[in-house]
Each structure stands twice: as C-alpha cells, then as structure tokens.
Backbone as a chain_set.jsonl record, in Angstrom:
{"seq": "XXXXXXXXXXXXXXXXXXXXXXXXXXXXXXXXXXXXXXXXXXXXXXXXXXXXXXXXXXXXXXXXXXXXXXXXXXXXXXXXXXXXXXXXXXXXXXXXXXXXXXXXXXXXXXXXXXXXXXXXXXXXXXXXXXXXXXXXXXXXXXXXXXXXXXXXXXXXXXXXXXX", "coords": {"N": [[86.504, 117.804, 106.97], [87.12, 118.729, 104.532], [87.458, 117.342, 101.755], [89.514, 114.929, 102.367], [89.434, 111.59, 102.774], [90.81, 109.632, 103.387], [93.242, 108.064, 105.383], [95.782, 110.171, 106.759], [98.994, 109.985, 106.959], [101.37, 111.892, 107.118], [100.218, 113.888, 109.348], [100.617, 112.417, 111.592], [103.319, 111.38, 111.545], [104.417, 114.09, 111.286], [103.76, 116.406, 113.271], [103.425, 119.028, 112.938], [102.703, 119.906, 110.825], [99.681, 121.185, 108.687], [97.231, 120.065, 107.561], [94.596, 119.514, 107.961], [93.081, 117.154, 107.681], [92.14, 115.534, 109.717], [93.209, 113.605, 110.986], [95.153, 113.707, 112.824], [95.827, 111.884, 114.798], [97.725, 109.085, 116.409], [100.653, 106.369, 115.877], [103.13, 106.295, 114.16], [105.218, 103.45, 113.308], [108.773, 102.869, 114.082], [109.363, 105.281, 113.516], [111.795, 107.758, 113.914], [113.815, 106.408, 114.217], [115.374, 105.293, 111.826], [117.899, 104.497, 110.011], [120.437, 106.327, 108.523], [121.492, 106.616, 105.013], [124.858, 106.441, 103.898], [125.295, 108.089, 101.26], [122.617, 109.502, 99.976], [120.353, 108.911, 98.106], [118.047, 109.893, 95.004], [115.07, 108.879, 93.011], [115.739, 110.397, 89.209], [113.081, 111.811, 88.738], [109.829, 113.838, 87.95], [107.643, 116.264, 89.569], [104.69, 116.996, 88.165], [102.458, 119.611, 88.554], [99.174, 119.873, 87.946], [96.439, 122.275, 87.074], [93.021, 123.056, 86.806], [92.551, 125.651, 85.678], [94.115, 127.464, 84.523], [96.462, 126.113, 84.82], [99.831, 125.674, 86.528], [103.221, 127.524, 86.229], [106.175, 127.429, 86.094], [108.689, 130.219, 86.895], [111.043, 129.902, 87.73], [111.772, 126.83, 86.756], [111.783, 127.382, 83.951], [109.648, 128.143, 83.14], [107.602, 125.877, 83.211], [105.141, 123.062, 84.007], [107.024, 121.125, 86.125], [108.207, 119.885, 88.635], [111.144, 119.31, 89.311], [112.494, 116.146, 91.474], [114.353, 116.606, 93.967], [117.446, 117.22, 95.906], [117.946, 119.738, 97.092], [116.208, 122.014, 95.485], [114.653, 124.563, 94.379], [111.838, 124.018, 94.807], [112.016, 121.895, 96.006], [112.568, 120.056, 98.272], [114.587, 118.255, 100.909], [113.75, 116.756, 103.646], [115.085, 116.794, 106.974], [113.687, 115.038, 109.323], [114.02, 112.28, 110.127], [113.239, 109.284, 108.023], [110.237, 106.249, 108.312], [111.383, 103.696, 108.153], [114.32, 102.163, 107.495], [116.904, 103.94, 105.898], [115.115, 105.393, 104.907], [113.344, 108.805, 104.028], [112.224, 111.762, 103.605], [110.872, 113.873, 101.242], [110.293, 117.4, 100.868], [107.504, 119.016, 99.014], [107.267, 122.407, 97.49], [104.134, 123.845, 95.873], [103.496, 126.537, 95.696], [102.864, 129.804, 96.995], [103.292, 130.234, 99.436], [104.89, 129.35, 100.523], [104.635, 126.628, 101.717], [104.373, 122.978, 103.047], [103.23, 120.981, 100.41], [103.008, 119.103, 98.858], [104.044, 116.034, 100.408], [106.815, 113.346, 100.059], [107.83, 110.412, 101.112], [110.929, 108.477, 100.391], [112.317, 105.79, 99.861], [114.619, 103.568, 99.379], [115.337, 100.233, 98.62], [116.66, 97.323, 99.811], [116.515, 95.072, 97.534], [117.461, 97.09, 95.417], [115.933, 98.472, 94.241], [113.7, 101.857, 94.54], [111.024, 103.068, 96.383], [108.463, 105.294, 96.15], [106.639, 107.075, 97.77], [103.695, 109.033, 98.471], [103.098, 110.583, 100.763], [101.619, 113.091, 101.914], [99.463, 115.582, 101.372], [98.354, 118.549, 100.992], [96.279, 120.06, 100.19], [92.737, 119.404, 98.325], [93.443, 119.993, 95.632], [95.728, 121.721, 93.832], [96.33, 118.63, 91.162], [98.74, 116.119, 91.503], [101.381, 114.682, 89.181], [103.325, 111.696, 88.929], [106.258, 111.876, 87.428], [108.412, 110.43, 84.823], [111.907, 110.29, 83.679], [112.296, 110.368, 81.356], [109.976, 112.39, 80.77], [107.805, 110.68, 80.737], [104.374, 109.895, 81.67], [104.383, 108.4, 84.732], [102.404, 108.063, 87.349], [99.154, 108.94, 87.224], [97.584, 111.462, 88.821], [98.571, 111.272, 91.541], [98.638, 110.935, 94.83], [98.097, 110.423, 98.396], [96.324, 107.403, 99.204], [94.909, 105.318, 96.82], [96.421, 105.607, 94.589], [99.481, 106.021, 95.551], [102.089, 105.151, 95.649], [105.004, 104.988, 93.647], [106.97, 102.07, 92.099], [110.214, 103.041, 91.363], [112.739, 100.688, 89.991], [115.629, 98.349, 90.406], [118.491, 100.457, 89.062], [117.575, 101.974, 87.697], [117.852, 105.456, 86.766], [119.333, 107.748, 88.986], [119.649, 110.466, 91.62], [122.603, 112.021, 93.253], [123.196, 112.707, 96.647], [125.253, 115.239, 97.488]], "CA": [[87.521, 116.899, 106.452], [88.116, 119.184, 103.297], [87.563, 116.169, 100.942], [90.504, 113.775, 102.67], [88.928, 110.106, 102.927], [91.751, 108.642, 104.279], [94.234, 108.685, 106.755], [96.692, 111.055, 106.7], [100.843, 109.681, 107.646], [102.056, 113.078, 107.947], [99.964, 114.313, 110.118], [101.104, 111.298, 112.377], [105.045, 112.487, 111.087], [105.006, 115.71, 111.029], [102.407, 116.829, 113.62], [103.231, 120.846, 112.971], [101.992, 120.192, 109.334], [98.023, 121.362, 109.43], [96.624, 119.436, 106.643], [92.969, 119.644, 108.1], [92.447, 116.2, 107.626], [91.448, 115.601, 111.134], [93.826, 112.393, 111.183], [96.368, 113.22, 113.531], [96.192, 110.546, 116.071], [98.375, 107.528, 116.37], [101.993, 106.41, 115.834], [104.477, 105.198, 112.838], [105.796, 102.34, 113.557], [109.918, 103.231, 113.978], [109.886, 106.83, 113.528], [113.037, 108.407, 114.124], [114.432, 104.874, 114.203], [115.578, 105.247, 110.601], [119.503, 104.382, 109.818], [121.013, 107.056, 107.632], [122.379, 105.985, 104.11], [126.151, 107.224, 103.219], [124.608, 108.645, 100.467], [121.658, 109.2, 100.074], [119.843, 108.921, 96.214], [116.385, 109.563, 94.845], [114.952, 108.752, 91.128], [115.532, 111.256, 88.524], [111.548, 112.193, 88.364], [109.857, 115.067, 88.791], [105.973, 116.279, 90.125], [103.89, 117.723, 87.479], [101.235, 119.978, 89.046], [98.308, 120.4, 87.442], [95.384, 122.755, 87.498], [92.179, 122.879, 86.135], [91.995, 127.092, 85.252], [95.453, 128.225, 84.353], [97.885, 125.725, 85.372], [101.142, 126.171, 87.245], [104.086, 127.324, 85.462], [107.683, 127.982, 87.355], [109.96, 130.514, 86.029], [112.418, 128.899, 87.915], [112.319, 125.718, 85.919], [112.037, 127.427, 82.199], [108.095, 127.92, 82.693], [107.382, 124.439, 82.938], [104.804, 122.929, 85.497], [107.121, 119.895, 86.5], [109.171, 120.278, 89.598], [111.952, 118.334, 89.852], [112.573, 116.043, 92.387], [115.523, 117.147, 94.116], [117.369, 117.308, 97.841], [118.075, 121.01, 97.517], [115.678, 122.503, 94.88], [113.955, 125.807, 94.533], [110.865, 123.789, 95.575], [111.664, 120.529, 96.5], [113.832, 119.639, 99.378], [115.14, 117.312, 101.699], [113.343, 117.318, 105.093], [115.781, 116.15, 107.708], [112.92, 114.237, 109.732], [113.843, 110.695, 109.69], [111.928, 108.37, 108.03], [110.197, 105.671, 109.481], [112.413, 102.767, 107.799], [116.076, 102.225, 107.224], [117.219, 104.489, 104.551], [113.57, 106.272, 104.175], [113.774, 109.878, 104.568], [111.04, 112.908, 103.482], [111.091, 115.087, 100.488], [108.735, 118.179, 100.813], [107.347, 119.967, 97.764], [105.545, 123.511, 97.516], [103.72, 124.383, 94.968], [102.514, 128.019, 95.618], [104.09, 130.92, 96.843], [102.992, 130.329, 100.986], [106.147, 128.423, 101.4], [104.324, 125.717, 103.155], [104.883, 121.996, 102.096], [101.946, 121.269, 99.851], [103.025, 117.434, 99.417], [105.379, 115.169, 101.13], [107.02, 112.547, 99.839], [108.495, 109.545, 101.462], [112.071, 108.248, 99.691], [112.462, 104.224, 100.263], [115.446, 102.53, 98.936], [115.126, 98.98, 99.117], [117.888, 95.861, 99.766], [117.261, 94.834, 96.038], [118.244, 98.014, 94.553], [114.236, 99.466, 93.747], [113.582, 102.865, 95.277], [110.08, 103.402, 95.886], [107.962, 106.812, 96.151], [105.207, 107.283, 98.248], [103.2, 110.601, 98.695], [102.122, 110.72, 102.21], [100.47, 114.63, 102.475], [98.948, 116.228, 100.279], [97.71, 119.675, 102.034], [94.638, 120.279, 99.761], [92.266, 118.436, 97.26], [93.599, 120.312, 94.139], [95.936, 121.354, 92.381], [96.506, 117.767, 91.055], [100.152, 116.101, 90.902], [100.874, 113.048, 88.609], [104.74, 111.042, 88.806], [106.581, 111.788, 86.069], [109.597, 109.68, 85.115], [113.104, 110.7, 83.558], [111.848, 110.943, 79.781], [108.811, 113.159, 80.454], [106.582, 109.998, 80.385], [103.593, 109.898, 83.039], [103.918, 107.385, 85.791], [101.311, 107.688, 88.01], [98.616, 110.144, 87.421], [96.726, 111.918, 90.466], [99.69, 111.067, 92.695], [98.355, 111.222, 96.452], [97.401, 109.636, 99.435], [95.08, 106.882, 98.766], [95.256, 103.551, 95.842], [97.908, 105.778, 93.916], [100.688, 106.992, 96.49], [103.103, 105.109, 95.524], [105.285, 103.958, 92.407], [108.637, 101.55, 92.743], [111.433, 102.44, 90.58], [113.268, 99.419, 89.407], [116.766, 98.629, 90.56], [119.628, 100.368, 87.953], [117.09, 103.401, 87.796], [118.529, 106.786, 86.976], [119.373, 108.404, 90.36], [120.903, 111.998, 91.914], [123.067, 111.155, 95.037], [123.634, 114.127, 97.263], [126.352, 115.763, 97.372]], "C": [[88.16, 117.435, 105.181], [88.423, 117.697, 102.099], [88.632, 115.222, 101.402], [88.854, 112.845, 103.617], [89.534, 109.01, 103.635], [92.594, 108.827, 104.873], [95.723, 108.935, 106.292], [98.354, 111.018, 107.094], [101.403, 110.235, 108.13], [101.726, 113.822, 109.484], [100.458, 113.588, 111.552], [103.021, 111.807, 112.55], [105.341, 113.331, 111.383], [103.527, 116.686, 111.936], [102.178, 118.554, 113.214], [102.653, 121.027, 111.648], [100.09, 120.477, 109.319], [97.501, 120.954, 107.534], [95.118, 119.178, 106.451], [92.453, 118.546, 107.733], [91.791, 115.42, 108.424], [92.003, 114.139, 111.856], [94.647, 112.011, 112.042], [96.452, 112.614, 115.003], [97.035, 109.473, 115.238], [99.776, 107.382, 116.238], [102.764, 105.754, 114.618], [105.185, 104.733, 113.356], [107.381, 102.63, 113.364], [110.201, 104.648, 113.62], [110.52, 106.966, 114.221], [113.836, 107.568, 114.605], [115.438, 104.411, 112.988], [117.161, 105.403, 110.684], [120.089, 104.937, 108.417], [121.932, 106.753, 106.677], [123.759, 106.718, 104.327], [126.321, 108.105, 102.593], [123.741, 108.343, 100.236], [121.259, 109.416, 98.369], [118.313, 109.004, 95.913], [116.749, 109.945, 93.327], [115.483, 110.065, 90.64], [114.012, 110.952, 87.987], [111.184, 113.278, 88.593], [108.064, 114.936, 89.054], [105.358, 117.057, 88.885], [102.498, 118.343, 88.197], [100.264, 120.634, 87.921], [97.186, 121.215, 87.626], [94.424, 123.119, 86.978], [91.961, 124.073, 85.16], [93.364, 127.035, 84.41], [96.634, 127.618, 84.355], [99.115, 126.24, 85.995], [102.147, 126.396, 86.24], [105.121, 128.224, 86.632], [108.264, 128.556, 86.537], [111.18, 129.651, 86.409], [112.713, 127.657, 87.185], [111.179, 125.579, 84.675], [110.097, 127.403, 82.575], [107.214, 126.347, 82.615], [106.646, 124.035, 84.243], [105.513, 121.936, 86.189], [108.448, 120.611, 88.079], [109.652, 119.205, 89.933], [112.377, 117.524, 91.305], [114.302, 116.569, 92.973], [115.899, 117.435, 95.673], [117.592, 118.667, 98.235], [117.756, 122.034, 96.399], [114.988, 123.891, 95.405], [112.465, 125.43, 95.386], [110.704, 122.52, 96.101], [113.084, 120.332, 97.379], [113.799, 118.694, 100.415], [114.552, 117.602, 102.974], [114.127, 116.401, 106.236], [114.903, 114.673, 109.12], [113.686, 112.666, 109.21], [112.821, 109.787, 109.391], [111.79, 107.005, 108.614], [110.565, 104.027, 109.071], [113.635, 103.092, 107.568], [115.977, 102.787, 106.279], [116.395, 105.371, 104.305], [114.427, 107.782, 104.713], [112.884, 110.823, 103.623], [111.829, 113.653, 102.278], [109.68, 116.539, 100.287], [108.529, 118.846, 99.916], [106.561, 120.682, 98.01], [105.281, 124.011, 96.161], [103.215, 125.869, 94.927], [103.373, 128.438, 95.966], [103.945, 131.065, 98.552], [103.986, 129.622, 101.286], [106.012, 127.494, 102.413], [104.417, 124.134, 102.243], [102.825, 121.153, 101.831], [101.462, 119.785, 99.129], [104.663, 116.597, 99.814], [105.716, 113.911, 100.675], [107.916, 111.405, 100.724], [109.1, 108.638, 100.395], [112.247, 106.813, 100.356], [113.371, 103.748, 99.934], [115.215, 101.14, 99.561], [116.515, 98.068, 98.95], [117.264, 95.742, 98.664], [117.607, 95.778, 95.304], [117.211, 99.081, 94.132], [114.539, 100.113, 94.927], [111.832, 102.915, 94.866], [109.358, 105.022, 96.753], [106.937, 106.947, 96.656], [104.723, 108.745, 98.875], [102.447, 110.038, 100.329], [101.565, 111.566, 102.982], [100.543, 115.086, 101.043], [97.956, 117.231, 101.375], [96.35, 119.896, 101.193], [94.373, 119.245, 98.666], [92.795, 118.749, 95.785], [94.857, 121.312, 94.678], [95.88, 119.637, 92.24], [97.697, 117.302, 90.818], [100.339, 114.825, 90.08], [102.822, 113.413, 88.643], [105.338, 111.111, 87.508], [107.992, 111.237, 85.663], [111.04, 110.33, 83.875], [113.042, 110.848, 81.923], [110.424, 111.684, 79.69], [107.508, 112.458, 80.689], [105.905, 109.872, 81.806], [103.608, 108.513, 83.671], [103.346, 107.091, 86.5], [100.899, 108.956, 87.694], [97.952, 110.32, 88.147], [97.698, 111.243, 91.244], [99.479, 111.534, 93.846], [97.896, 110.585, 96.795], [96.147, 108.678, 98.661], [95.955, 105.243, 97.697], [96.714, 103.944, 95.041], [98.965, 106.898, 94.546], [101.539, 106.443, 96.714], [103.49, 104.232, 94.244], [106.681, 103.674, 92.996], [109.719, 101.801, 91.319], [112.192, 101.438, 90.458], [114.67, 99.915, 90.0], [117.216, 98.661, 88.462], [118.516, 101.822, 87.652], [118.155, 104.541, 87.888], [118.159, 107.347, 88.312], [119.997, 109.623, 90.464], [121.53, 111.336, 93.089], [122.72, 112.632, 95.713], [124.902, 114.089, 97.546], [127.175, 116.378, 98.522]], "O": [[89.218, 117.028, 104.701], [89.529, 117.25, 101.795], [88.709, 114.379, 100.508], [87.944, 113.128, 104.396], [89.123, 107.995, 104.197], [92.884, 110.016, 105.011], [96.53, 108.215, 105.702], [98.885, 112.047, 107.513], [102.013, 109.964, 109.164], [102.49, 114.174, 110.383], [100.646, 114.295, 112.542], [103.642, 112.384, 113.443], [106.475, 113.585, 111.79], [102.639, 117.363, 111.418], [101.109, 119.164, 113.194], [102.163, 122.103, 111.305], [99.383, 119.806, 110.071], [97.539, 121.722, 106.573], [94.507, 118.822, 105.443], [91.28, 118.643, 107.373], [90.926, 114.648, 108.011], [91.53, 113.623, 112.868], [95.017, 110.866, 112.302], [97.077, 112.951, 116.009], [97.058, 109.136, 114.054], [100.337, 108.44, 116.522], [102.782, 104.539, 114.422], [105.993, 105.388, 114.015], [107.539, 102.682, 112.144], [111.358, 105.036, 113.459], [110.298, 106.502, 115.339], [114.633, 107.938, 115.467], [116.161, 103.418, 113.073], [117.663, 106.316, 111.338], [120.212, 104.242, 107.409], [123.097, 106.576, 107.033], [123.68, 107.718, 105.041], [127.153, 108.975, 102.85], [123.499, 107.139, 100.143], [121.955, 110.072, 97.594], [117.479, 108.301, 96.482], [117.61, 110.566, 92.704], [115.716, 110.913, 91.502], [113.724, 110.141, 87.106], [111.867, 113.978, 89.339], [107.366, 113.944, 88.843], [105.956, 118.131, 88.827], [101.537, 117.595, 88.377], [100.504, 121.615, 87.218], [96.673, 120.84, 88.681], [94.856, 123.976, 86.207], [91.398, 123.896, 84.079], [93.318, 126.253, 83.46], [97.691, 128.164, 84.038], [99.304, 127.45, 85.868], [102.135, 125.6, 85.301], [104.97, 129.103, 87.48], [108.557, 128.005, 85.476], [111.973, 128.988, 85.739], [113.898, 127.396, 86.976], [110.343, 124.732, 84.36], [109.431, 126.475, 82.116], [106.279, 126.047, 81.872], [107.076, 124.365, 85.348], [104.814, 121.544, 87.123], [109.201, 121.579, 88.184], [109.122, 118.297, 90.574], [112.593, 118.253, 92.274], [115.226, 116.826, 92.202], [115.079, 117.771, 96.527], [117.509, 118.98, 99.422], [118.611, 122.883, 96.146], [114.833, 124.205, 96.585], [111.983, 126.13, 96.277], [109.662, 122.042, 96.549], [114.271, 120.463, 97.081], [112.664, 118.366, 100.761], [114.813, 118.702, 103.462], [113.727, 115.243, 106.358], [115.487, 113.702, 109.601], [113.775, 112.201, 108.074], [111.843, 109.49, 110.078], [112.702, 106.476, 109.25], [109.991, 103.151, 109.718], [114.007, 104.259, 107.443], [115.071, 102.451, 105.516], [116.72, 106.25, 103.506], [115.459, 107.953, 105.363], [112.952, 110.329, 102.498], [113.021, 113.96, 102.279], [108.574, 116.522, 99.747], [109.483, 119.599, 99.725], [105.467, 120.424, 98.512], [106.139, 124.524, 95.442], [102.498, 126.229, 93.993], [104.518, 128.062, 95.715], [104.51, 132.052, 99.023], [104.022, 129.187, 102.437], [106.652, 127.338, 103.453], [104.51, 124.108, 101.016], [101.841, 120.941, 102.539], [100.331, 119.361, 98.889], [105.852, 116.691, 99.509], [104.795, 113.12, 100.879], [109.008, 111.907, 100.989], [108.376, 108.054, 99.589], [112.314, 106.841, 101.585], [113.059, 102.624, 100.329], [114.961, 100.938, 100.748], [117.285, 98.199, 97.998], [117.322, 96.927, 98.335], [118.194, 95.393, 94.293], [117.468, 100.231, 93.774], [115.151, 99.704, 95.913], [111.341, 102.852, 93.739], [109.816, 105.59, 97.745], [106.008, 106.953, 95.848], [105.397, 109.407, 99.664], [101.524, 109.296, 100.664], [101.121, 111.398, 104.118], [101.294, 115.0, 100.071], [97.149, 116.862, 102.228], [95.311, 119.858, 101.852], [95.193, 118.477, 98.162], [92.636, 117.947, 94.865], [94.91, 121.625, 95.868], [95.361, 119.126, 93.233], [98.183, 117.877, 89.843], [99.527, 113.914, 90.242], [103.455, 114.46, 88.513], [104.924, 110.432, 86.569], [108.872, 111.743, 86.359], [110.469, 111.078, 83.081], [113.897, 111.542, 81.373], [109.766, 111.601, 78.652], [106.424, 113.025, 80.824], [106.535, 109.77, 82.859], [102.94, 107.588, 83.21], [103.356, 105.887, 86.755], [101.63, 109.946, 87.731], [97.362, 109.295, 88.489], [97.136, 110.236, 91.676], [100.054, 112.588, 94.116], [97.159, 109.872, 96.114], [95.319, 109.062, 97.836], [96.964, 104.55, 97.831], [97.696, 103.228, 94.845], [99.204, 108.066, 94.239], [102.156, 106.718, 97.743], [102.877, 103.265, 93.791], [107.362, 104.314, 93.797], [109.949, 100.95, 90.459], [112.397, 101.265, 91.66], [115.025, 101.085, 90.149], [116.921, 98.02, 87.452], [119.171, 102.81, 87.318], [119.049, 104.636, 88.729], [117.007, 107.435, 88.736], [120.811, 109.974, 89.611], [121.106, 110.373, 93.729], [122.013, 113.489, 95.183], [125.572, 113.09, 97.81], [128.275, 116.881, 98.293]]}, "num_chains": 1, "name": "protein.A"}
C-alpha cells in the first residue's frame, strides 16, 4: 500500500496514473459529465513542497519551493479530463524531474462564487505539500488525500482566468 490509508479518486479518474495505492476499483459519480465553464478560473495560490533533507527549490520560479498554481505552468497544468461536477476540472502538479503528475488537484467553482481545492493523488508519502494562499500565508499544511484535501476559497477571491 506504500503508506496510502485511504482511498485513492484518481486512481478511479485517471486509471493510467500508477499511484500504488491498490484503490483502483469503482466509479465517480458523473465523470466526464462535467459542463465546461466559458472561462475557466482558479485561486491565485500556489503548492509549497517540502522535504525533510534538502528541500525543493525551482530555478524556474526564482529558487523558491512554491509552485504556482497555474493552467499552463512549467509544473502545473491544466489536465483536460473532465471533472466529475459542473465546472470541476483537474490540475496536475510535478514535483521532480520524471515528468509524472506527483499530485492532482481537483478545481470546483461553486454557484455562490467560493472555489474550492481538493487534492485527490498524491503519488508518494513524501515530499510534503501544504496550500499556500496569495500573500505567502499557509493554508492548509500537509495538503493530501485524507482530513486535509481540501480548502474553499471564499467568493471575491483573487483568481487567474485562462486565457
């Protein structure tokens, strides 16, 4: 099981993802059912990866471990998969240099105006990622699968659209 305790979304999502959590049976409820915004928008936040030896640092963004969220980033991008509500829709982040997606986020907009953020893979037990919100300040720390995998931005939240 590779330390996963609980059940796994992506693997359900995204069956080609190998997450080794041993979860992938069953079905999400409206997958590929999902009704495509106009534009589409996610917070201005980004992922901070942490690591216990050395930490991560990106040249690409100034040496810094935070990786922005973003729909067409160096490491964070837009995964065309529909998600499995109206509006939802996948952002995949890698942290290493295997170009494989290392966690997945699911993008929510909601009818009152809150967007919320839920991590639904996380390929290994470590590094560690924590939510970080649009002044640097930590919003959820250990951000994965499990009690903390998801925070709701507030409607009127700083947003990117796409472009």
């Amino acid at each position: 099981m590779n330390g996963w305790k609980l059940f796994c979304l992506a693997c359900i999502a995204f069956p080609s993802i190998s997450c080794n959590s041993g979860q992938g049976t069953g079905k999400v409820t409206g997958q590929g059912k999902a009704i495509k915004r106009t534009e589409r928008v996610i917070p201005v936040a980004s992922i901070r990866v942490r690591e216990f030896i050395n930490g991560f640092k990106y040249p690409e963004y100034n040496n810094s471990s935070d990786i922005p969220l973003a729909f067409d980033g160096h490491r964070c991008k837009i995964d065309e998969t529909p998600g499995p509500y109206p509006d939802s829709f996948y952002l995949r982040i890698t942290t290493d240099l295997s170009n494989s997606t290392n966690l997945l986020l699911l993008i929510f907009p909601k009818t009152d105006g809150s967007i919320e953020v839920h991590v639904v893979h996380k390929q290994e037990r470590w590094p560690y990622y924590d939510l970080i919100g649009p002044n640097g300040e930590v919003l959820v720390e250990d951000f994965e699968p499990g009690p903390r995998q998801q925070y709701t931005f507030p409607k009127g939240a700083k947003v990117t659209s796409a472009k």
